[in-house]
C-alpha positions as CSV (number, residue, x, y, z in Angstrom):
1,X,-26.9,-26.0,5.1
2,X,-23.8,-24.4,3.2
3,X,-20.8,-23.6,6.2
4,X,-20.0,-19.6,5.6
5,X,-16.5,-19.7,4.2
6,X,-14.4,-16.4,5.3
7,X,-11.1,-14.7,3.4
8,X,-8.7,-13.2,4.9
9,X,-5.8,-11.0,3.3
10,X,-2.6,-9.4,5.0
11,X,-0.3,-6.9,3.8
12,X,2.9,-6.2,5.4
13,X,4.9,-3.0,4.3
14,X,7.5,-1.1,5.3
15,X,5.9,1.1,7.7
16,X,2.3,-0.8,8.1
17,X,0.5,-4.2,8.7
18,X,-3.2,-4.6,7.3
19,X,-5.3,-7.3,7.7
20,X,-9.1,-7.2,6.4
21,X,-11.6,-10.4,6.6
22,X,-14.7,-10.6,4.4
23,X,-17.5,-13.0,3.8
24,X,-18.3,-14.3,0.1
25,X,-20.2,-10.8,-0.5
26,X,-17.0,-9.1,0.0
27,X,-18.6,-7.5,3.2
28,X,-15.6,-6.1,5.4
29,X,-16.1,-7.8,8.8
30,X,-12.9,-6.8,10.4
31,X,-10.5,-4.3,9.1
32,X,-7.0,-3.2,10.9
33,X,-4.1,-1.4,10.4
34,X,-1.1,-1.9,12.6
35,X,2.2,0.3,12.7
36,X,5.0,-2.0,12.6
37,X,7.6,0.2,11.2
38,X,9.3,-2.7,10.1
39,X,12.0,-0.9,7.6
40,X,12.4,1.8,10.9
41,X,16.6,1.9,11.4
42,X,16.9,-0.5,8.1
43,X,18.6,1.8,5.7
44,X,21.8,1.5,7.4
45,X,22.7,-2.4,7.4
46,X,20.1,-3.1,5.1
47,X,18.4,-5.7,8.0
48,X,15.4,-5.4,9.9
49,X,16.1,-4.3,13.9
50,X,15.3,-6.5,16.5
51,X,13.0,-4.0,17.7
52,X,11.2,-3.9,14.4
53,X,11.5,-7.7,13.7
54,X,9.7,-8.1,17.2
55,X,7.3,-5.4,16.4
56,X,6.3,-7.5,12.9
57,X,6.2,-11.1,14.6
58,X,3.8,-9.6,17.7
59,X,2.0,-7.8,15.0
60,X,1.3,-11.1,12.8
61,X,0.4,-13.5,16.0
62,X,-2.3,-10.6,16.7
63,X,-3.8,-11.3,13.2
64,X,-3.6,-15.3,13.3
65,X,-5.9,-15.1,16.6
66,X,-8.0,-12.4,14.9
67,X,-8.5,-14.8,12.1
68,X,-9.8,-17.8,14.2
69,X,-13.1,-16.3,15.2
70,X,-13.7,-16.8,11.2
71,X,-13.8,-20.7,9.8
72,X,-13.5,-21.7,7.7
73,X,-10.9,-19.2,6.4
74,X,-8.5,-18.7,3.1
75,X,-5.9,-16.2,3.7
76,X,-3.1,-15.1,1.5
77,X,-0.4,-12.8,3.4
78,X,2.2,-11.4,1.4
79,X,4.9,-8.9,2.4
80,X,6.1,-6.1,0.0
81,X,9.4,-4.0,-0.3
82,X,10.3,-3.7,3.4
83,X,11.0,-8.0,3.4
84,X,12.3,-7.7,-0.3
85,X,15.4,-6.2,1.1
86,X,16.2,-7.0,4.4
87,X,19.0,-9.2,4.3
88,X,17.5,-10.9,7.8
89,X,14.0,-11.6,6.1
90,X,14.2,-15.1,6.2
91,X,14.8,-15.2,9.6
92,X,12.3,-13.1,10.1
93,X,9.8,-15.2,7.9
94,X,10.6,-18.6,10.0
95,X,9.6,-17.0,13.1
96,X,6.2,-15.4,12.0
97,X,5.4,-18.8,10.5
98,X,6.4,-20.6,14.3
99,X,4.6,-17.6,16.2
100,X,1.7,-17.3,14.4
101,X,1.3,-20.5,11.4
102,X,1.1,-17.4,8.9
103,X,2.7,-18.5,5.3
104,X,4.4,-15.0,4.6
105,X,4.7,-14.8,0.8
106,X,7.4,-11.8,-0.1
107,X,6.2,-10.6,-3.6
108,X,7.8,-8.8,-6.9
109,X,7.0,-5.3,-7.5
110,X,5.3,-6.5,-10.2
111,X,3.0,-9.0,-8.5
112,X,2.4,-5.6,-5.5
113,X,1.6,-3.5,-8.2
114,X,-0.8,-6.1,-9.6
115,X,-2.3,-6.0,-6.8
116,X,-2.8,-2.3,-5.7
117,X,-3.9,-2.1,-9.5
118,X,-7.1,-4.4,-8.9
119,X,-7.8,-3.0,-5.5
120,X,-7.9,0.5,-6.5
121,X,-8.6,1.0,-9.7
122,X,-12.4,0.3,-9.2
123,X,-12.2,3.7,-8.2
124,X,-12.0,4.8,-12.0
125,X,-12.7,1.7,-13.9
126,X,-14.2,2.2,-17.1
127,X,-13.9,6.2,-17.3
128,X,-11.1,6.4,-19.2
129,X,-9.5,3.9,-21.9
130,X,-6.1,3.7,-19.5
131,X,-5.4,3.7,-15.6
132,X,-2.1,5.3,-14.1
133,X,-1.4,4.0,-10.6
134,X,1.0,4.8,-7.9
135,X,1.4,3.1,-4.6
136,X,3.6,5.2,-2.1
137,X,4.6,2.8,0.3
138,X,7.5,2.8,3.7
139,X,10.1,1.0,1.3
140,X,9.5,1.7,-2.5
141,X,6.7,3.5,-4.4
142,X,5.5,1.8,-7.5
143,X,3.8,3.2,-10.6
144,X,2.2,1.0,-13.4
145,X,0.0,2.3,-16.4
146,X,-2.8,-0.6,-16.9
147,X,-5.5,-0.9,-19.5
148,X,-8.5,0.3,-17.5
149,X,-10.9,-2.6,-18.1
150,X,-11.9,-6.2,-16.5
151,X,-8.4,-7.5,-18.0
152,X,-6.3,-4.6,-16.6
153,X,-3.4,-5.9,-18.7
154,X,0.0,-4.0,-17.5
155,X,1.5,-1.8,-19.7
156,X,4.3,-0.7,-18.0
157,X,5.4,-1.1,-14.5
158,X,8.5,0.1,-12.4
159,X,9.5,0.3,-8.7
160,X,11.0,3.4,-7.3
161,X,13.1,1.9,-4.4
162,X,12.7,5.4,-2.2
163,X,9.7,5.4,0.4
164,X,8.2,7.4,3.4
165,X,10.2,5.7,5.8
166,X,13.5,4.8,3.9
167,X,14.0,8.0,2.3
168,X,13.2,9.8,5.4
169,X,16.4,8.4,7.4
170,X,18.4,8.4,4.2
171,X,17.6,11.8,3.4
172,X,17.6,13.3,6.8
173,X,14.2,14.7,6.0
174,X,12.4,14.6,9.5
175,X,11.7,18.4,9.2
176,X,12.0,20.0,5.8
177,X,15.7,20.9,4.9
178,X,15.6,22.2,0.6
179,X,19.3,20.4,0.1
180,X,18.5,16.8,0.8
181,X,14.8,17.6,-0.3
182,X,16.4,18.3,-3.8
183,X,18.5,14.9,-3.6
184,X,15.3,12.9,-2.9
185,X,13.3,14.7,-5.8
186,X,16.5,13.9,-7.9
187,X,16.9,10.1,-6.7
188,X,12.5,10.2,-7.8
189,X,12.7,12.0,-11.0
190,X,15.5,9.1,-12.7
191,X,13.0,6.8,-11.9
192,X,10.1,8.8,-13.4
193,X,11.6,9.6,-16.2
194,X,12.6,6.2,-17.2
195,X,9.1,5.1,-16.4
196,X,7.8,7.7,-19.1
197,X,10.4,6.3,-21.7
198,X,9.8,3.0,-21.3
199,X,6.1,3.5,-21.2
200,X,5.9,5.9,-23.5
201,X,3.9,8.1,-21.3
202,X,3.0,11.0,-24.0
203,X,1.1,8.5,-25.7
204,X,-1.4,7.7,-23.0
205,X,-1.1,10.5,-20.6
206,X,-4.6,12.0,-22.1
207,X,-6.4,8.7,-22.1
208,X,-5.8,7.9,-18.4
209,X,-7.4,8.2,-15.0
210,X,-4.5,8.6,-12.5
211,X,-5.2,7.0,-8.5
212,X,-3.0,7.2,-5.7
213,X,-2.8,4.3,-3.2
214,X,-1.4,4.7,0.4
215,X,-2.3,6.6,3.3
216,X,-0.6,10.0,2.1
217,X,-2.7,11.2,-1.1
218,X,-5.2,10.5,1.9
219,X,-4.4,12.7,4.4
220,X,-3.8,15.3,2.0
221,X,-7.7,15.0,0.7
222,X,-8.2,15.4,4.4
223,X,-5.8,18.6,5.1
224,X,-7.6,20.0,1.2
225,X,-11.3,19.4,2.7
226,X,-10.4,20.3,6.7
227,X,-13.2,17.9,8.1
228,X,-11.3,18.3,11.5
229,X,-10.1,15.2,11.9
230,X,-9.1,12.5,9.4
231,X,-11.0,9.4,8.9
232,X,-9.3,7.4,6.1
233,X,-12.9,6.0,5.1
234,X,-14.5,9.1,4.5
235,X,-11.5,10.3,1.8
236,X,-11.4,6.9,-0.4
237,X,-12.1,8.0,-3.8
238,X,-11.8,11.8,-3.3
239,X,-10.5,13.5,-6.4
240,X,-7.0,16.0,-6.2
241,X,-6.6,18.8,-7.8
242,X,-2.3,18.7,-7.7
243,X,-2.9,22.7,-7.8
244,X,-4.2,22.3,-4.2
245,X,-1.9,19.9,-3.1
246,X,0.7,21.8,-4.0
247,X,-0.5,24.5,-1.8
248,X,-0.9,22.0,1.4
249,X,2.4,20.7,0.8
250,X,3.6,24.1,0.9
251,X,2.4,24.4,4.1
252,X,3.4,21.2,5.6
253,X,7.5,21.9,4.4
254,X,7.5,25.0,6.9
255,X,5.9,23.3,9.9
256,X,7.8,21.6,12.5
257,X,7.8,17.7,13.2
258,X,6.1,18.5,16.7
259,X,3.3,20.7,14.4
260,X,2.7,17.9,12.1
261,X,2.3,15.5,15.1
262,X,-0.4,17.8,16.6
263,X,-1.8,18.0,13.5
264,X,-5.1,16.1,13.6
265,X,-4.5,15.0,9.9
266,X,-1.0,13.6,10.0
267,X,-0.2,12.5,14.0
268,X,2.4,11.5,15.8
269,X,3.0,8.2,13.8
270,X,3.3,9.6,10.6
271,X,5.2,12.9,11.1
272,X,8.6,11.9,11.1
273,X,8.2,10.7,7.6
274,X,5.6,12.5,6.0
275,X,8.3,15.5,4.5
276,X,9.9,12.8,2.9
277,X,6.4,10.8,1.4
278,X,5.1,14.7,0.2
279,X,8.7,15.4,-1.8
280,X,8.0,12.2,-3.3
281,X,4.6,12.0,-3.9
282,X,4.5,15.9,-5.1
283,X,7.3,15.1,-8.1
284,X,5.7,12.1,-9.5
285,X,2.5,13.8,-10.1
286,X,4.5,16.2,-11.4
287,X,7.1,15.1,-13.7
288,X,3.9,12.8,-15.0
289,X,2.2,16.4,-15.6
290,X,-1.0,15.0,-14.0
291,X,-3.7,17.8,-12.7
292,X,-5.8,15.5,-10.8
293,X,-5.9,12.1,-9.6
294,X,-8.1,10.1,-7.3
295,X,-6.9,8.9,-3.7
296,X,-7.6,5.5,-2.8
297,X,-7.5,3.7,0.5
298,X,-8.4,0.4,-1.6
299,X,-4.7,-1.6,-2.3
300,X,-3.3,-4.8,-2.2
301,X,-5.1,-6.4,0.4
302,X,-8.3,-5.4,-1.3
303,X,-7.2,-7.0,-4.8
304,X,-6.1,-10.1,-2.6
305,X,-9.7,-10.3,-1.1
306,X,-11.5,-10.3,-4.6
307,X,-9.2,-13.0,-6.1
308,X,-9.5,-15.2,-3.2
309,X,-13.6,-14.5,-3.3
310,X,-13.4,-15.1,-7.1
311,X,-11.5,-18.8,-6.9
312,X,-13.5,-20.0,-4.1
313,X,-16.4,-19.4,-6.6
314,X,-15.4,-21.3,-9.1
315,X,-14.2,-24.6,-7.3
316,X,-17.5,-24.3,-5.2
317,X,-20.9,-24.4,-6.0
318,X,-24.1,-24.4,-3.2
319,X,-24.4,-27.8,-1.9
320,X,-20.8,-29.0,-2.5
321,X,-18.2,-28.9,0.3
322,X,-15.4,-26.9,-0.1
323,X,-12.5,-27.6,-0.9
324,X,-9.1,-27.2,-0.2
325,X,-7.3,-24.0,-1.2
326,X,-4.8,-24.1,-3.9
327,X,-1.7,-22.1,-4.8
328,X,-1.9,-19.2,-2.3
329,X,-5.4,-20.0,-0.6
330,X,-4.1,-21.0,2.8
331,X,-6.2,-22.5,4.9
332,X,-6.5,-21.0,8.3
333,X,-9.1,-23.2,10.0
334,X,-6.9,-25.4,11.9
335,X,-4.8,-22.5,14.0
């Protein structure tokens, strides 16, 4: 009798830690998302805090015992924007790897954007000729514009190195304040506009579905649709009119950070930052000129999950033993 083989995929941003498990269906059999707030006091010294750094080790030893209830097990864990500049993150690497025996990979923004692109896009695959994706993350937001088929060859890709949580404390934009608003839409729109340059966005714009990863475009599908309380589940693939996000994100600039933690869509966690991820989010879909875009919960760890599931199948076949993962299928069996 075939042994059940398990994947395993971790994600560790700026502001969150996700770990999801599947069998070779792709059937989720554990999902979680942890808030490390690993880039949280970062922006000054450009390091991760020892309360953060303690926060992200605890954090990853949690997920290594999580993952030994399923063996055998191929993981790949990777770590995106919040590791790519800490100047501490090797230290920080070496002691997640002697806690926990996790192999931390810290990625490009083109391989994260990679990623989110074959995680979420399924959301939209086939509809239109070309696929416009933007992942707002803690530590950097990328967008990439993607052939929208099986290949999803990258047209165009940059990273935006203004987050949630970064652009928050740099900007002082706790509570909404117009000045510093202004300075973070100004930092954005460089950015954008370079990305429609380079990509030359006129020439697709009309051809492409537009999705937006992260937990933001999903709380505002929430705060659109008022369900009374905000189940990330429930609003993956929800479409956005930015004509009604605009209005919501009206709203949330005049509320207080006490309001927005009250709020049964946003919560304590996220309301120190979420000013700062609305301005952000709000002038990419608008400097792109985009009038609706799907909100996707599916990201990285998701497109992680389907390639791991995908090379297992073609080293294995019923009835052989499986073999040893290569290149970034660790195996987890023996922790």
């Amino acid at each position: 009798m075939e042994t059940e083989q398990y994947f395993a995929a971790i994600d560790l941003g700026t502001n969150s830690c996700r770990l999801v498990i599947a069998d070779t269906k792709g059937e989720y059999l554990c999902k979680k998302n942890v808030k490390t707030a690993l880039g949280e006091g970062m922006y000054k010294e450009m390091k991760i805090t020892p309360e953060a750094f303690q926060r992200g080790v605890n954090c990853l030893n949690d997920f290594s015992k999580e993952i030994k209830h399923y063996s055998p097990c191929r993981l790949r864990a990777v770590a995106t924007a919040g590791c790519r500049m800490a100047k501490n993150a090797a230290e920080f690497l070496a002691k997640v790897k002697e806690k926990s025996h996790i192999d931390l990979e810290v990625i490009d923004a083109h391989e994260e954007a990679r990623l989110n692109l074959k995680g979420a896009s399924v959301h939209v695959m086939g509809q239109k000729p070309y696929v416009l994706l933007y992942d707002l993350g803690g530590g950097s937001t990328e967008i990439t514009l993607a052939e929208n088929n099986d290949a999803q060859r990258i047209l165009y890709t940059i990273s935006i190195p203004w987050g949630a949580r970064n652009a928050s404390e740099a900007f002082a934009l706790n509570n909404y304040d117009a000045k510093q608003a202004d300075k973070l839409r100004a930092e954005v729109k460089k950015y954008v506009t370079d990305f429609m340059t380079q990509a030359d966005w006129a020439q697709y714009k009309d051809q492409c579905s537009a999705v937006a990863t992260s937990s933001s475009p999903l709380r505002l599908a929430a705060m659109i649709e008022k369900p009374g309380e905000y189940k990330r589940e429930a609003m993956d693939g929800k479409r956005l009119i930015t004509s009604e996000v605009d209005k919501v994100i009206a709203e949330i600039f005049t509320t207080t950070e006490a309001e927005r933690a009250a709020s049964p869509y946003i919560g304590a966690k996220r309301a120190p930052i979420f000013v700062a991820a609305c301005v952000i989010f709000q002038q990419i879909y608008q400097d792109l000129g985009l009038t609706e875009l799907t909100a996707s919960l599916k990201s990285a760890k998701d497109g992680i999950i389907e390639e791991l599931r995908r090379e297992y199948g073609k080293t294995n076949t019923v009835g052989q033993k499986s073999q040893r993962p290569q290149r970034f299928d660790r195996s987890c069996q023996d922790r």
